[in-house]
Structures are given as structure tokens and as C-alpha cells.
N, C-alpha and C positions, 0 to 999 in steps of 0.2 A: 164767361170766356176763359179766364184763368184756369176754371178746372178743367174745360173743354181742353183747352192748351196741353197743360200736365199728361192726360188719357192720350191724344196725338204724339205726345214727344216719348210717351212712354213706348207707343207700337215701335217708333221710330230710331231708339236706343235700343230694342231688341235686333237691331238689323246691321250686319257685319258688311254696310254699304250706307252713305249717307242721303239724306232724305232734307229737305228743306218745301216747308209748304207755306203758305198764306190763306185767311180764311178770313170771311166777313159775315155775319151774320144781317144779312138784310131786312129781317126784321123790325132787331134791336139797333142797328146800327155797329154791334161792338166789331173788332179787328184785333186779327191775334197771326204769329208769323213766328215759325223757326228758318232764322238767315233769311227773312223774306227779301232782306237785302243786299243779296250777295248773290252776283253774276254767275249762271251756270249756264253749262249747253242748251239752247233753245230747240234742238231739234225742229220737228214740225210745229210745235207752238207757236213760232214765229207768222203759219202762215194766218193767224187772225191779224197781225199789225198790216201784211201783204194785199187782204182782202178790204180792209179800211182803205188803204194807202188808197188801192183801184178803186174804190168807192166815194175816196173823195176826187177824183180825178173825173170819176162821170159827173158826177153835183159839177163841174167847173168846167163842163164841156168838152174836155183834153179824150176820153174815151167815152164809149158807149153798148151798154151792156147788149145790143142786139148786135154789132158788130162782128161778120165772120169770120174765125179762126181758121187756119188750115194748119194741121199736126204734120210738120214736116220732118223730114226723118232725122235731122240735127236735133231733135231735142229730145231725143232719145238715149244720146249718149251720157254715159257714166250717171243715167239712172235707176235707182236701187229701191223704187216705193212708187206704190200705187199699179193701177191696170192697162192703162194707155201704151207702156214699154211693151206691152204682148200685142198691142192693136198694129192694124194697118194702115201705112201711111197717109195721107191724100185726105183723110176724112173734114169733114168741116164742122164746125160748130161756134154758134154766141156766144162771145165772152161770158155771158152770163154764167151758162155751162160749163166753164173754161174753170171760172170761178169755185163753182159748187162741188166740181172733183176734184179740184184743188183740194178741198175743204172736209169733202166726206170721205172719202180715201184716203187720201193724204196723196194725190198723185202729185208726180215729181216733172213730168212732162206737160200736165198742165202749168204746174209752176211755172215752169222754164218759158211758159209762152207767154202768162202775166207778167212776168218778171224781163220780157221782151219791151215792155210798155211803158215800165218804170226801173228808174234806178237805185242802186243802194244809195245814193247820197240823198236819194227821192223819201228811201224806204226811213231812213237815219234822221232825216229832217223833220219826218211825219211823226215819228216817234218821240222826237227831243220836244216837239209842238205840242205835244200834250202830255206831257209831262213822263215820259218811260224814259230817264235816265240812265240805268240800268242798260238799257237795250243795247246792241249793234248788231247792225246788219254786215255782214262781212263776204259770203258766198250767195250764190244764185240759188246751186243748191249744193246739198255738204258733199264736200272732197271725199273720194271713195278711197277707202285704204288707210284709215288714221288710224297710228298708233293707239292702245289703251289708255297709256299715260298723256295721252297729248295735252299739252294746256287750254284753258277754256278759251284764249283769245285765239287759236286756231278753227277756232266755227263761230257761227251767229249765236249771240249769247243773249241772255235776258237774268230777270231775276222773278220771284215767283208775287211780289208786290207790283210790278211796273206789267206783269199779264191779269192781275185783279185788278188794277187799275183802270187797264185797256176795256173786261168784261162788263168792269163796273160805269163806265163813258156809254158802250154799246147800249147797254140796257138803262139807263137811262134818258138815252139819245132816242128812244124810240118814241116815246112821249114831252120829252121837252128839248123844242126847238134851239133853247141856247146850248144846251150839252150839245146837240147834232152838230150844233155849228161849229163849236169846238173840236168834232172830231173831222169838220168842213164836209158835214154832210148833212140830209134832211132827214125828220124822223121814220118816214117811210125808205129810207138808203137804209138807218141803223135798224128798222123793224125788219129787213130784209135778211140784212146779214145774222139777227137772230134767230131769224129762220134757217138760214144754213145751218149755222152752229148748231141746230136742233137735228136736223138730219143726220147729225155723224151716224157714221155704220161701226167706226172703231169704238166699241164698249166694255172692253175690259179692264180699264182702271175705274176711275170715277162714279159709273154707275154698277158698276159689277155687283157689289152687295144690296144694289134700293131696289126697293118693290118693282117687279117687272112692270113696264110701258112707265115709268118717271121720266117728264121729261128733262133731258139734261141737253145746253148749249153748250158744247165744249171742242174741245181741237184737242187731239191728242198729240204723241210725238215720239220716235223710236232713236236714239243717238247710239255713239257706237258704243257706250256702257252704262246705258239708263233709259229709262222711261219716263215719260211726263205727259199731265193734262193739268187742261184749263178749263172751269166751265161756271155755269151757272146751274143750279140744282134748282128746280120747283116744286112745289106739293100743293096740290090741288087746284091746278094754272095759276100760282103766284111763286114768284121766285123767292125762294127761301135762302139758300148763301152761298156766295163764289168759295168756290175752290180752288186754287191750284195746288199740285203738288207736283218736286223735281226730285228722281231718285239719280245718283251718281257713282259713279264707282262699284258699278253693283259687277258682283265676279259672276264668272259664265257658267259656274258649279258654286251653290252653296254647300256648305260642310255637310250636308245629307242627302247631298248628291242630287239635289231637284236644281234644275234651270236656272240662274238668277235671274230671268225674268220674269219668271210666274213668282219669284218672290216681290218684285219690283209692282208685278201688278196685284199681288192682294195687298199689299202695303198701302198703293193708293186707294182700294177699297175701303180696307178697315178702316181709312181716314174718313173716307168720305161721309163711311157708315156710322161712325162717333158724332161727325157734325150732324145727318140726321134724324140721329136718336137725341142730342143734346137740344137742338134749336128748332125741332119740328113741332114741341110738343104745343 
């Protein structure tokens, strides 16, 4: 893991914007982090703690994933992600659904309708319960309009240790009852929700560089000056090692004139693609 580390910090110190990831080798067990403990914008990454939160709430009879939603036109307002803001009003659908577009889009109107269910001191509590320290919940969803420089405590923040944490309880929880329970769910809730995370449609960080159809369980996340994902990497249906990685501060023109975003997202590739070249073999 040490040199594994070195080769990550190195991509990462080429980059005229800051980068902080965390890594586990599931294998071996090892764990290795640059800042993995230091608070950064959560963007959408947030919404795996949001989809647990609602998942321990049906284990405990408070919601229920067949439950129907109605997309009413207030939760449209002042959102910036996913496909729902172009739909038409009136539609209905099961939480469950509510949930997985949540999740594979990254829609912001479904948020708004989970987040109708639960609250942040709901969201804050579930978090601090199993140990993401790190985390806060602070918006519904992000304030539209923030400055570049704005401080991290003006959005929902995490750090990239307390969403390995998270990934590393989910996939765990799928097979052992005591983990599920810890996260106050059953292993068929956290088998489910691995299953979301498996669906994402956003794949341009994390899986960007691994062999086409890899499955990866991940949440990805767009802020107003970085990119981030979370996930679980597999090779050959076994999980092989959580990733996450947080870019910050990334400028809107790097000095050669390309996007900083598409630098933000080969940066989490080439990460990703050193952990699979290093721990796959």
C-alpha cells in the first residue's frame, strides 16, 4: 500500500487543484489516505448516507419502499442535476424509484422528495451512529449561486475516510447481520442498496479507465469546483477495493486551456486505474 500511495500522490501533486482520496484494499485488508480526514464538499456523495438513512427507516416501519410519490411542482425549484426538473408534474412513483434516481442520476427532485421523509438532524444522527464523524448534513440540496471560494462549512461536507467507511458497512452488511444492524438495516436492505450503487449511469471518474462492464458500486458528485466519487471496484464478482476520491479547487480552465473538469475526472481515473493494476493482481 505504501507504494501504491507514493504512485496516487504522485498523479495527484501533478494537479494545479487539490485531490484528497482514501483507499482499501479488500483483499488484504491494507488502507492508505491522502487528507482522508479532512472535511470537504460532499456534493452528491452525500446521497449514499441519504439512501441508508431511508433504508433504515423502512427496517423500522417509519417508510415503505412501495409507497407512492407524487412529483409535485415545488421540488423543482432551485434544482441543477439530474432529469426529473425537464418532467412533468403530477407523475407518481414508489419510493423505491424515488430512491434509485436519486442514486443513478443523481436527480435533485427526487432528493427533495426523500429528504421530504427525513431530516437533516435525522440525516446527522445516522451518520454520527455509525461512526462518519467527518460528515454534515447541512442543505436539502446545494444552494445555487455559491461563490468559488466559499468555505467548506457552507454545503454538506464529508471527508473521503467517513464515505469508505459508509461503502465498506454497506458491503459488509449484505452478508452479516450484525454490520446491517449497525447500519439499522437487514442484509437484503444493504444487498439492495448495493445494487443501486451498481447501476450508476454517471461513469466518468472511477470506472473510466477499468476494463469495459467492471462492476463498480459508486455515487458520484459534481460541486461548484470539484468532482467526487465513491465506490466499491470488483473483478471477477468479488470486490476488490473501495475507492473514493475528492478533487477541490479545480479552476474552470487549466493552463492548457482544457476544462478542469475533465482534468478532475482523469485524475479520478488514473486513481482508480493504479489501485487496479496494483491490487488486482
Amino acid at each position: 500500500m505504501q507504494d501504491l500511495a507514493a504512485r496516487m500522490n504522485a498523479v495527484c501533486d501533478a494537479q494545479p487543484f487539490d485531490t484528497s482520496w482514501y483507499v482499501k484494499d479488500l483483499r488484504g485488508g491494507g488502507e492508505a489516505d491522502r487528507a482522508g480526514h479532512v472535511p470537504v464538499p460532499s456534493a452528491s456523495t452525500r446521497k449514499t448516507s441519504i439512501m441508508m438513512a431511508a433504508l433504515k427507516a423502512v427496517h423500522e416501519g417509519r417508510l415503505d419502499l412501495a409507497e407512492p410519490v407524487t412529483f409535485e411542482e415545488r421540488f423543482r425549484k432551485d434544482v441543477a442535476s439530474g432529469t426529473y426538473r425537464y418532467m412533468t408534474a403530477g407523475c407518481v412513483l414508489p419510493l423505491r424509484d424515488v430512491i434509485v434516481n436519486m442514486m443513478i442520476t443523481s436527480d435533485n427532485v427526487c432528493t427533495q422528495m426523500v429528504l421530504e421523509r427525513l431530516t437533516l438532524e435525522e440525516m446527522d444522527g445516522f451518520c454520527r451512529s455509525i461512526g462518519m464523524t467527518g460528515t454534515a448534513h447541512r442543505h436539502k440540496i446545494p444552494p445555487l449561486g455559491l461563490p468559488y471560494d466559499h468555505p467548506v462549512e457552507m454545503v454538506t461536507s464529508t471527508t473521503p475516510a467517513d464515505q469508505g467507511l459508509l461503502l465498506d458497512l454497506v458491503l459488509k452488511g449484505t452478508t452479516d447481520e450484525a454490520v446491517a444492524a449497525r447500519l439499522g438495516c437487514t442484509t437484503a436492505l444493504c444487498g439492495f442498496a448495493l445494487d443501486v450503487l451498481s447501476w450508476q449511469l454517471l461513469k466518468q471518474l472511477i470506472p473510466s479507465l477499468l476494463p469495459f462492464g467492471t462492476k463498480v458500486a459508486h455515487k458520484t458528485g459534481r460541486g461548484r469546483r470539484g468532482r467526487m466519487d465513491a465506490g466499491i471496484v470488483f473483478r471477477d464478482s468479488a470486490p476488490l477495493y473501495i475507492i473514493t476520491v475528492y478533487t477541490d479547487r479545480v479552476p474552470d480552465v487549466m493552463p492548457d486551456g482544457m476544462p478542469g473538469y475533465a482534468a478532475a475526472f482523469s485524475t479520478a481515473g488514473r486513481l482508480s486505474r493504479l489501485c487496479w493494476d496494483a491490487l488486482g493482481g
